[in-house]
N, C-alpha and C positions, 0 to 999 in steps of 0.2 A: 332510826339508826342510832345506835351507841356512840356517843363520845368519846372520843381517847385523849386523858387526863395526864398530860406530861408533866415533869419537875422543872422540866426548861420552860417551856411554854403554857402549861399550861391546856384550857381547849383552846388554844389558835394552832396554827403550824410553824413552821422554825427555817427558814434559810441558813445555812452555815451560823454564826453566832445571832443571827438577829429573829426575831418573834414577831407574828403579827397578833394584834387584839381587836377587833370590831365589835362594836355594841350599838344595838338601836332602842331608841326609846319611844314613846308616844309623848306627842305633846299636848300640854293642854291647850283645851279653847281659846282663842284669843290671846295666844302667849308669844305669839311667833316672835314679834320684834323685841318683845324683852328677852328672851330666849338668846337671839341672834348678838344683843349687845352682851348680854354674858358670856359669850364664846366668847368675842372678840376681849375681853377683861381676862379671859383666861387665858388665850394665847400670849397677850401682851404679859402677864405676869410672869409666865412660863421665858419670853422675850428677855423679862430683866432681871432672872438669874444666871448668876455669873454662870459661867461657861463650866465648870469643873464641879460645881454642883449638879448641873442636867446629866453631863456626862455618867458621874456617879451614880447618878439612880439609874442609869442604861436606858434613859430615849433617847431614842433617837427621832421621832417627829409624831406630832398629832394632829386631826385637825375634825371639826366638827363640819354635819352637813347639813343641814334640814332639806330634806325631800320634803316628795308627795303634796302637794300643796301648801305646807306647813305643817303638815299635820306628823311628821315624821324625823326623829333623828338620827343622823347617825353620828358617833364619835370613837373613832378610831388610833389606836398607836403605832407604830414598833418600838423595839427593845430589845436588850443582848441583854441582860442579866437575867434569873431564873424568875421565873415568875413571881413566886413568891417576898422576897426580896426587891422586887423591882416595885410591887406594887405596895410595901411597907412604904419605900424609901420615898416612894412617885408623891401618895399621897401626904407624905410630911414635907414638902411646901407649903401647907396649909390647905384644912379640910376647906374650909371659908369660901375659897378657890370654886372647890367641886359644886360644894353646894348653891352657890350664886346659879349655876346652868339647872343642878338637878333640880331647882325645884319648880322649875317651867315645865315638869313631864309628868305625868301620869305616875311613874316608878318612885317618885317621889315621896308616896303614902309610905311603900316599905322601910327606905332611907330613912324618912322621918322615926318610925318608929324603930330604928335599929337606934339609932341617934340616942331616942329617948332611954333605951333599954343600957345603954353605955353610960349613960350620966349625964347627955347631951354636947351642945356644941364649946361649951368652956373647956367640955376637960379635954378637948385637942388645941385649942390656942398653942401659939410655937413658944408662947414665955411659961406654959405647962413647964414645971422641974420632973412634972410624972408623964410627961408627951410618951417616952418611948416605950415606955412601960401598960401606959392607957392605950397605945396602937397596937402590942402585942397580944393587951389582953380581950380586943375589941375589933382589932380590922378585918380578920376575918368573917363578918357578917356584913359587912361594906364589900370585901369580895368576893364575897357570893352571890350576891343581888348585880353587881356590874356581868358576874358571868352568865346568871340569869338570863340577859339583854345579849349574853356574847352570841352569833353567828359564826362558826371556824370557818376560816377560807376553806372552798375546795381546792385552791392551788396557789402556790405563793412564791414567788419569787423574788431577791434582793439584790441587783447587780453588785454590790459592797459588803456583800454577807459574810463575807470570805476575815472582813478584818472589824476588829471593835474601834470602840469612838476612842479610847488610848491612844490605838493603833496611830487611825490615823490623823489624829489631833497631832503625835508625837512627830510624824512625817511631813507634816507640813511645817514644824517647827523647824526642824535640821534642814529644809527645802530654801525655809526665809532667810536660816541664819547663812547657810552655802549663799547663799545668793548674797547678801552681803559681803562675804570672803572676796568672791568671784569681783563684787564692784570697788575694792579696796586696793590702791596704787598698788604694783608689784606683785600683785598675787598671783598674776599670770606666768612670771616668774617662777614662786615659788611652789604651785601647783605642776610641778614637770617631772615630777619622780613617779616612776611608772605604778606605783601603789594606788596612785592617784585618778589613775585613766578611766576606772567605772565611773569617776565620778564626775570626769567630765564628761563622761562620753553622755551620760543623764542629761548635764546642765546642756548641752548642746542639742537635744532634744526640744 
């Protein structure tokens, strides 16, 4: 069966603004528990960027799984930006990142050699003054090898697909800052002009 190769997504499928991504790798022999700690280094790194940076590359969540008795990966995302750009943006956190997990896998031989054929692992460092220019001119062979591993969902669904991480980062902004109005002497007062009433009729929910 043919692939169908979107500018949104990519090979995954697309809920209203959000993408999914799945990829499985093989793991090597004897790798499992270091494998298992480098996910968890990569989540945690993924953990302690500021919130407005994650946003901006459009994840919205990932997480690694090892099946099959060890012998198997899977790591998976979503995403609202287009693919292309998501996966520029995703991987300038630092390759460093990726490669800590990829190189517990079998796929690791291509990686490596794409690596080599770039210039290797220096010329991505984030103090690079040529980062963006060296991922233009190079990341697309790092995304072609993760789509290699991709699997498309046959079906995909996103209960929040409807709104982007803006969206509803921005709503829950004006939900925190209402809520403060609402607990500040007199305000119940001065919320009684009838313009106002969607807005309580919400906080009263």
């Amino acid at each position: 069966m043919t692939t169908t190769i979107s500018k949104k997504s990519g090979k995954g499928l697309s809920d209203g603004v959000v993408s999914e991504l799945a990829t499985y790798w093989s793991v090597l022999p004897g790798h499992e528990d270091e494998l298992r700690a480098a996910t968890q280094r990569f989540a945690d790194t993924l953990r302690g960027i500021d919130r407005d940076t994650n946003i901006h590359t459009g994840l919205r969540d990932q997480r690694h799984v090892i099946f099959d008795n060890g012998q198997r990966l899977m790591w998976a995302t979503t995403f609202e930006n287009e693919w292309d750009p998501y996966f520029d943006d995703f991987v300038q956190i630092g390759l460093e990142h990726f490669l800590d997990w990829m190189q517990h896998t079998d796929e690791y031989t291509h990686v490596a050699a794409w690596l080599e054929k770039s210039g290797g692992a220096e010329e991505f460092r984030l103090d690079n003054p040529d980062l963006e220019a060296q991922m233009k001119r190079s990341v697309s062979g790092l995304k072609a090898i993760v789509q290699s591993v991709q699997s498309p969902a046959c079906g995909y669904f996103n209960t929040l697909g409807v709104w982007t991480m803006p969206e509803i980062d921005k709503a829950m902004r004006v939900q925190e800052a209402f809520q403060r109005v609402l607990d500040t002497p007199g305000a119940e007062e001065a919320l009684q002009h009838p313009a106002l009433k969607p807005l309580l009729d919400q906080a009263a929910d």
